[in-house]
DOTILO-245492 format. One record per residue (C-alpha): residue in three letters; x, y, z. Coordinates in steps of 0.25 Angstrom, whole numbers, plus 5000, padded with zeros to 4 digits. Each point is the difference from the previous one (the first is absolute). Example, Ala and Ser with C-alpha at 12.3 -4.5 7.8 and 13.67 -1.06 7.14 Angstrom:
REM residues 2
ala504949825031ser500650144998
This chain:
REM residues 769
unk500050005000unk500450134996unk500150125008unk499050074989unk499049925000unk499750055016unk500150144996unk500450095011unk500549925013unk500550055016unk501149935006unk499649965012unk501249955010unk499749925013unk500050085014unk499449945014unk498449984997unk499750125007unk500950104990unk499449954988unk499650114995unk499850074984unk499850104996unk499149984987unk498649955006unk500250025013unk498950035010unk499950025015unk499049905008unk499050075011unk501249975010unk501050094992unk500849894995unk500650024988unk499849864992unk500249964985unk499249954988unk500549884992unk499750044985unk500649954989unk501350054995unk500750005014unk501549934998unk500649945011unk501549955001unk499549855003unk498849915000unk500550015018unk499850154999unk498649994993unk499649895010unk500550115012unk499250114994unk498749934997unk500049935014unk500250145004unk498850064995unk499249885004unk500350025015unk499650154998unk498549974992unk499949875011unk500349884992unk501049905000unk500649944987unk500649864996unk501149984987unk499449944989unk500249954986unk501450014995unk500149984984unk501249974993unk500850034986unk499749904990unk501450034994unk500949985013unk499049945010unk500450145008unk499050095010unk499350114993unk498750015005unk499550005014unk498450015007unk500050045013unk498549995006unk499250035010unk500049895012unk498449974999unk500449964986unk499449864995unk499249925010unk500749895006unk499750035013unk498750055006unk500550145004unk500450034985unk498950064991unk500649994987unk500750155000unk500250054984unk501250125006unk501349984995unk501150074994unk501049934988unk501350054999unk500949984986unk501649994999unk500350104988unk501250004991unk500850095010unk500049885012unk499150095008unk498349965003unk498950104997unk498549975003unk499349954989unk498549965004unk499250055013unk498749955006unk499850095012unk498449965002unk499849895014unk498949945003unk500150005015unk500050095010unk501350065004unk500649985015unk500450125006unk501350054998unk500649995013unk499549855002unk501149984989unk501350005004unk501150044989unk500649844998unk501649994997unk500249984986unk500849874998unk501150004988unk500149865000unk501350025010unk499249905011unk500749985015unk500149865002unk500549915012unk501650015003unk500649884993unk500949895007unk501350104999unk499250125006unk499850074986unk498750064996unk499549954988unk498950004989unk498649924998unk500649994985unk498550054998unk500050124988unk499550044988unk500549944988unk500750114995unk500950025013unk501149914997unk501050045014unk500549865006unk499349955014unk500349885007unk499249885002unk498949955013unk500249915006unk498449955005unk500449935012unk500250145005unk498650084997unk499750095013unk498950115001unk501150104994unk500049924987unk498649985000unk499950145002unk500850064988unk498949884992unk499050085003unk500750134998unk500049954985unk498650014998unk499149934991unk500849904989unk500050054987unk500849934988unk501450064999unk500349975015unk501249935000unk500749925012unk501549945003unk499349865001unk498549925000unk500149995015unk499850144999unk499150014993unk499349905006unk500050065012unk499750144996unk498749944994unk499949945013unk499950105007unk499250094990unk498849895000unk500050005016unk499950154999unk498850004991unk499149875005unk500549874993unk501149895000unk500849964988unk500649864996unk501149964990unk499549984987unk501049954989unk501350024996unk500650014986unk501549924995unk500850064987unk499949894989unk501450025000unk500849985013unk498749965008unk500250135013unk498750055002unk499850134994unk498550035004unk499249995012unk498550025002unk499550035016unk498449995001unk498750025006unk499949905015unk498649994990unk500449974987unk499449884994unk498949905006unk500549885005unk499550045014unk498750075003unk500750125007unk500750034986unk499050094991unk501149994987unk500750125003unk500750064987unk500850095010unk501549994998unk501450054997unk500949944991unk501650055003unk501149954988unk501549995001unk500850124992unk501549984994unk500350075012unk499649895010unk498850095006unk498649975000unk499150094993unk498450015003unk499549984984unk498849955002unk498850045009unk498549985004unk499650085012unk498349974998unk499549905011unk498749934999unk499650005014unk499950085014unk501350025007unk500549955013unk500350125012unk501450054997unk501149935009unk501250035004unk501149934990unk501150015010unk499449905008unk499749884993unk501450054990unk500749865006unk498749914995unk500250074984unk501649985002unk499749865002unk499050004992unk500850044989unk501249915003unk499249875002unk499050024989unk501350044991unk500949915004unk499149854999unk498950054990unk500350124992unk501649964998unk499749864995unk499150074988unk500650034987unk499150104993unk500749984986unk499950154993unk500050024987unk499250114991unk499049904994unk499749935014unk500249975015unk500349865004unk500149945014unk500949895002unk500249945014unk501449995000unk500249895010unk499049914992unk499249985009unk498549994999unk498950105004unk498949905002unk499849965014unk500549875002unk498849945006unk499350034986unk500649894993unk499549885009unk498750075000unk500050014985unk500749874995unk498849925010unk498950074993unk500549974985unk500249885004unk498449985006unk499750074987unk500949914990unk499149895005unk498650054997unk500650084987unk500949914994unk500250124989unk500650095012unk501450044998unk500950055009unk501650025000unk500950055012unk501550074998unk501049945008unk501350055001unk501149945010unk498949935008unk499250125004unk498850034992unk499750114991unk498950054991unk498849934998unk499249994988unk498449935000unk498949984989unk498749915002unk499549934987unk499050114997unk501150114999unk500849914992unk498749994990unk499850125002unk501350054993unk499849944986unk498850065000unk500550145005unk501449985002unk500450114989unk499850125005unk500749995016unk500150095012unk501249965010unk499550095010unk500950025012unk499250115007unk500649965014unk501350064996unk499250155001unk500249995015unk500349915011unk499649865001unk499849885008unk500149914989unk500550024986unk498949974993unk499850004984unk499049934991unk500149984984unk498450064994unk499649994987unk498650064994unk498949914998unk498950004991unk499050095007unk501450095003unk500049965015unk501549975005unk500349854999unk500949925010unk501449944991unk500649985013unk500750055013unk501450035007unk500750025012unk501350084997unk501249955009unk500850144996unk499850094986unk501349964993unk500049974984unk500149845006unk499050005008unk498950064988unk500649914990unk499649885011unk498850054999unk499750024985unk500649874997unk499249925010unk498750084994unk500649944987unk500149875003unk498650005008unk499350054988unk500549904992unk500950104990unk499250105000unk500550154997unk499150135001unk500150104987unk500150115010unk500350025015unk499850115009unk501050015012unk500850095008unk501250074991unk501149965012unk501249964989unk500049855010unk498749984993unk500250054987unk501149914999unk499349875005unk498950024989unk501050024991unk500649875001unk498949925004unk498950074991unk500850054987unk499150064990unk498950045011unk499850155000unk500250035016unk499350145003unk500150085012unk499250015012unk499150134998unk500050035016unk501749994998unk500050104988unk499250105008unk500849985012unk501350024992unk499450114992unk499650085015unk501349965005unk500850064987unk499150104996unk499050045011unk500550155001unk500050024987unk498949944997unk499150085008unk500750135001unk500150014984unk498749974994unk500750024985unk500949895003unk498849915006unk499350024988unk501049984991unk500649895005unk498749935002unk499650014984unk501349954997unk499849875009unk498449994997unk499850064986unk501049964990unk499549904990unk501249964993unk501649975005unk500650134992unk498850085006unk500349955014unk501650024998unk499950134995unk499250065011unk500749935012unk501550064991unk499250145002unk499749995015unk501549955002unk500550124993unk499050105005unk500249975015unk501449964999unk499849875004unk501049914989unk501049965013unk498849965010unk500349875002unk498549955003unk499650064988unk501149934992unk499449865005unk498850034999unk500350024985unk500749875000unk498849935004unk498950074993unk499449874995unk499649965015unk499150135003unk499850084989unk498549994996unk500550014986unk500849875000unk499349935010unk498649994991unk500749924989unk500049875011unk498849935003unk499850035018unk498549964998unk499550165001unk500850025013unk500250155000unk501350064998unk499750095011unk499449915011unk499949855003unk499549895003unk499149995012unk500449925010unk499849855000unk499949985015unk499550135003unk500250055016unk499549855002unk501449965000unk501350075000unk501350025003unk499850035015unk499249895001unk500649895012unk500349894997unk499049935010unk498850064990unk500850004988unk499349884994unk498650025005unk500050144992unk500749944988unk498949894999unk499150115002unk500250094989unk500349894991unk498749955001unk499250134999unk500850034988unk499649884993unk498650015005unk500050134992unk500549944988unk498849915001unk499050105002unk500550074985unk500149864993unk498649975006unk499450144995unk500950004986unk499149864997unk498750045005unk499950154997unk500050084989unk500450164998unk499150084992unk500350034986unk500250144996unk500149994984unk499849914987unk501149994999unk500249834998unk501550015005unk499450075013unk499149855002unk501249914997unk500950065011unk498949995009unk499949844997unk501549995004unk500550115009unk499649995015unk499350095005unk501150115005unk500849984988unk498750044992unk499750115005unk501550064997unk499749954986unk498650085000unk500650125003unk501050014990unk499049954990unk498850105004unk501350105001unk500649994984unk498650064996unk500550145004unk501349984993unk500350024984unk500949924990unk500850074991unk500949894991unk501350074997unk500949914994unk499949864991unk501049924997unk499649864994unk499049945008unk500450095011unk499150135002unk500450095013unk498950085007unk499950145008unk499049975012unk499750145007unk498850025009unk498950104994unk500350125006unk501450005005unk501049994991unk501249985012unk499649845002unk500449934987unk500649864998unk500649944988unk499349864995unk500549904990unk499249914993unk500349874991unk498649964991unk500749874996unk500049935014unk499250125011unk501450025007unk499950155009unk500850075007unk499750135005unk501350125005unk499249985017unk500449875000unk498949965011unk499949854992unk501249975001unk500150055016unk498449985004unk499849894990unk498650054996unk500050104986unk499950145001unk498950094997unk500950054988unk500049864995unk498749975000unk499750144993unk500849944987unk499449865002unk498550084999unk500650084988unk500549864993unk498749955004unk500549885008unk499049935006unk500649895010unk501350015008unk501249924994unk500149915012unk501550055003unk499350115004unk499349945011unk501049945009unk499549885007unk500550045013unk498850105002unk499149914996unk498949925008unk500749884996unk501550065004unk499949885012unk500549894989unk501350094999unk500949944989unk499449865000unk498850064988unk501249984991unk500649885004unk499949884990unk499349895004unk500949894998unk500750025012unk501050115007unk501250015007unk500249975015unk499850165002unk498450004993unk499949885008unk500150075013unk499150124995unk499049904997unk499949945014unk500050155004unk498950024992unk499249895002unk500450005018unk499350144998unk498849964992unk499749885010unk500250085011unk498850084995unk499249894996unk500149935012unk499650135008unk498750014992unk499849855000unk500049995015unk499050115004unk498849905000unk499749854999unk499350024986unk501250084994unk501149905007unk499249894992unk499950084988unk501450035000unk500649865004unk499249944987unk500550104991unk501449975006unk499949864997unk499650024985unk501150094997unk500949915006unk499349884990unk500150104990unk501450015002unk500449875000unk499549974985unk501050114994unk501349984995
């Protein structure tokens, strides 16, 4: 920033609050104490000297003022922007009213800080002035306890662009001085940087006690390249929901390792969720978070290799050791043991490794049958890795006919290294028979990338959408919400290119615009567009999931991963069977009702004969839908003709079709076929235009259609298959008799009814070949 673009400016050097005094706008209160107005053009020496003279002003009008936001350079990551705002600002606690007064102050060319923005309107009453006592600026020069040798030394606590030396803490020797130079600092804010993480720890420590709530140790982050931990993340005492006290928290702060060796606060969440606790005193109860720290560190948090890279995060237990209590595996291995003998398509596989078990991977026959029906489309859904757990708990879910989830299996996973998930994809493998999906949806930790890699080559692997907003809040939250042109650009490079070179072109003018080429994240991210961009992802058949949500949970809040283990199988049994009975109830309305025609359309009758009842009404929407939309065909080449479908009336939404007359192949530039697997509105416009009567039967994929349940086995050949059909047939047939002896044994007419009709099939059996 230039000096002219502020026109005229007043310097504005630092004296004791009460000789702050300008000359320009300057007025004398009913007491005759002269005070100045903060306007904008005042240039100070330092962002310190802004702080002092705003703190001053404050304590003269009878209000109190707390630092906020600092911004950064793009170009060297340097300071040069600061908020300081009014201390009833926001509304974490209950005697904050959401303040809007603030000042910003801007570091010009000439190294010195002039006043940029102003919001001088409260809404709150002020205190009286002399209730306010004038508080000692601190200049990031904190007294601390006398070290071993009887020199003073610092917390290491600064901002980040203070780079004097201070020595390090030790925690053992936290007394009520330290904790009060803590709370001396204030509230965090990201740029707060420390000599160590035990400082850190305890300065957030002693924050949280000061405002109402306790914190825990969250995870911690490993370089991919020398394995030292270069991120820490301290949370909420509330975060997650494995207890009934814990609410789920987001609060947390997030400290990372500089080249320097210091920590540095760059991440930062200060909302709660829930009414805090009275304040205590942190000096008190400082030898239970020291211990706390050191015991937690040392046998839990030291033992965890979060593996960072750009693209993902993966947690390795570098002792090898398993996370799954080791009471679950007698439990477990007696119940799928019970169930082998009443299932005998139950499978089930246990990881050993130097005696002591591991992961542990189970599928009943249903769910294998289940997978060569809708084992294309697959969701490897790890949702117990979002926060704490008391099992590690992950279930394999495809999308049934009716597009209910559908159970392909479950997992315990003993620690998230590459070796465990590739135990686990290949025992889901072996267990269905050598199936592989066409698409998976996991988490992008590079651990998982590279197990699906290996043990699904050729599967197009997307990203969890929860993870790609999390990443994009972690990356980009600032400038997501404080610049709405970047929000808007970026989102229509992500959600509204149509083509590759569309897509390339606008994310190349967002890296150049906002000098974002050397952004690490952003390179990846590049790197693996194919895994989250809507763009590449709608090429691959997911089964309509959508590239900005998920699945809904298979097992619901009826089981999960902070379910014990002493309920564990109850629930699992629970929700399995209120699944299923779902299923039913859509496979017994698909048979036995009708939706209502909206057209003359014959194509309209024939999907109603063969979709379900769900799956037709997606059909019908896009059918009732293309009589809005107009053909323009712009291109023939052979048999070949290419159409321009736009909807009447808006000439922003248009899609490219082609069209071959020799053999009714379409294609249309939205590509929801190829990643619903139900045509488009813009190709059944051109099939009306062509006047095409019936639906080529490529074009009604059996897997949404009421008879989906015989999976591949409608195109087996009779003479015979290989062991692999064999097993699907006893699948198929176990789950037919399973209903059939349900409906045969309500009453004794229908049980005599049903045996006779048993015994002539069987008869009827015998005489073929």
């Amino acid at each position: 920033m230039n000096r002219e673009d502020l026109g005229p400016l007043m310097t504005v050097r630092t004296k004791p609050v009460d000789l702050v005094v300008g000359r320009s706008n300057g007025h004398r209160d009913d007491e005759g104490n002269s005070k100045m107005e903060p306007q904008v053009g005042l240039e100070f020496d330092s962002a310190e000297d802004a702080q002092e003279f705003y703190n001053g002003y404050a304590t003269q009008v009878g209000f109190k003022i707390r630092i906020g936001q600092l911004y950064r350079s793009r170009v060297d990551g340097s300071v040069i922007s600061r908020r300081f705002v009014c201390s009833k600002e926001g509304f974490q606690t209950n005697s904050r009213t959401g303040c809007p007064a603030f000042i910003r102050v801007q570091k010009i060319d000439s190294g010195k800080w002039v006043l940029a923005n102003i919001k001088k309107e409260h809404n709150h009453e002020f205190e009286a002035t002399g209730e306010i006592c004038s508080p000692q600026i601190q200049r990031k020069s904190f007294p601390t306890p006398r070290s071993s040798s009887g020199g003073a030394s610092r917390t290491g606590i600064r901002s980040h662009e203070d780079d004097s030396p201070s020595g390090v803490v030790d925690i053992k020797r936290l007394k009520k001085e330290e904790m009060d130079v803590f709370s001396a600092i204030g509230e965090p804010q990201k740029g707060l940087e420390f000599n160590t993480a035990n400082e850190a720890y305890k300065y957030y420590y002693s924050y949280a006690a000061t405002i109402g709530f306790r914190i825990r140790i969250g995870q911690l982050f490993r370089s991919k390249h020398d394995g030292s931990i270069t991120s820490r993340r301290f949370v909420c005492s509330k975060e997650g929901h494995q207890h009934p006290s814990r609410v789920g928290c987001g609060a947390y702060m997030r400290i990372q390792r500089q080249e320097s060796g210091r920590w540095v606060v760059d991440r930062l969440q200060k909302e709660h969720n829930h009414e805090f606790d009275s304040p205590t005193d942190p000096s008190r109860s400082v030898t239970v978070a020291s211990r706390g720290y050191r015991d937690e560190g040392s046998s839990m948090l030291e033992n965890l290799d979060l593996v960072e890279t750009n693209g993902g995060l993966s947690l390795v237990k570098r002792v090898r050791e398993s996370s799954i209590g080791s009471n679950w595996y007698s439990v477990l291995l007696e119940y799928f043991q019970n169930r082998q003998a009443e299932d005998t398509g139950f499978f089930y596989a246990m990881d050993m490794r130097e005696g002591k078990g591991m992961n542990i991977f189970w599928a009943d026959a249903r769910a294998r049958f289940s997978c060569a029906q809708f084992g294309d489309a697959v969701v490897f859904d790890t949702t117990y890795r979002r926060g704490s757990h008391l099992v590690p708990f992950a279930s394999f879910v495809g999308v049934n006919h009716h597009r209910q989830p559908a159970l392909l299996g479950c997992a315990l996973i003993a620690d998230e290294s590459e070796e465990s998930f590739t135990w686990i994809f290949q025992a889901w493998v072996r267990a269905m028979s050598g199936c592989r999906p066409v698409s998976i949806i996991a988490d992008q930790d590079r651990a998982i990338q590279h197990s699906i890699s290996q043990v699904f080559p050729g599967t197009h692997h997307r990203f969890s959408a929860w993870q790609i907003l999390e990443l994009e809040q972690e990356n980009l939250g600032t400038l997501l919400s404080m610049d709405a042109e970047f929000k808007y650009e970026y989102e229509t490079c992500i959600f509204q290119s149509q083509t590759a070179s569309e897509f390339d072109s606008a994310w190349n003018m967002l890296m150049s615009k906002y000098n974002l080429r050397e952004n690490a994240w952003f390179k990846e991210m590049y790197r693996m567009r194919k895994s989250w961009v809507p763009f590449h992802i709608k090429g691959t058949f997911f089964a309509g999931i959508p590239v900005d949500g998920s699945l809904k949970s298979y097992f619901t809040t009826i089981l999960t991963a902070q379910t014990p283990l002493d309920e564990f199988i109850i629930r699992y049994e629970k929700a399995i069977e209120q699944r299923r009975e779902e299923e039913r109830k859509e496979d017994f309305n698909s048979f036995n009702l009708q939706s209502v025609l909206h057209t003359k359309d014959p194509i309209e009758e024939q999907c109603r004969r063969l979709y379900t009842m769900t799956m037709f009404k997606v059909f019908q929407k896009e059918l009732l839908e293309c009589y809005s939309y107009v053909g323009l065909k712009i291109n023939v080449e052979g048999a070949i003709s290419r159409y321009l479908v736009q909807k009447c009336g808006n000439g922003d939404e248009r899609n490219t079709v082609a069209f071959n007359a020799s053999n009714l192949n379409i294609s249309c530039s939205c590509k929801m076929f190829e990643f619903e697997g139900v045509l488009c509105r813009h190709a059944l416009k051109v099939f009306q235009i062509m006047n095409v009567r019936e639906l080529p039967s490529r074009y009604i994929l059996h897997r949404w259609t009421k008879s989906a349940k015989y999976g591949i086995l409608r195109d087996v050949d009779s003479g015979g298959g290989s062991q692999d059909f064999k097993a699907l047939m006893l699948w198929s047939l176990r789950e037919e008799a399973r209903n059939y002896i349900e409906a045969g044994a309500a009453s004794l007419e229908r049980y005599k009814l049903a045996f006779e009709i048993m015994q002539e099939g069987r008869r009827n059996l015998c005489w073929q070949n």
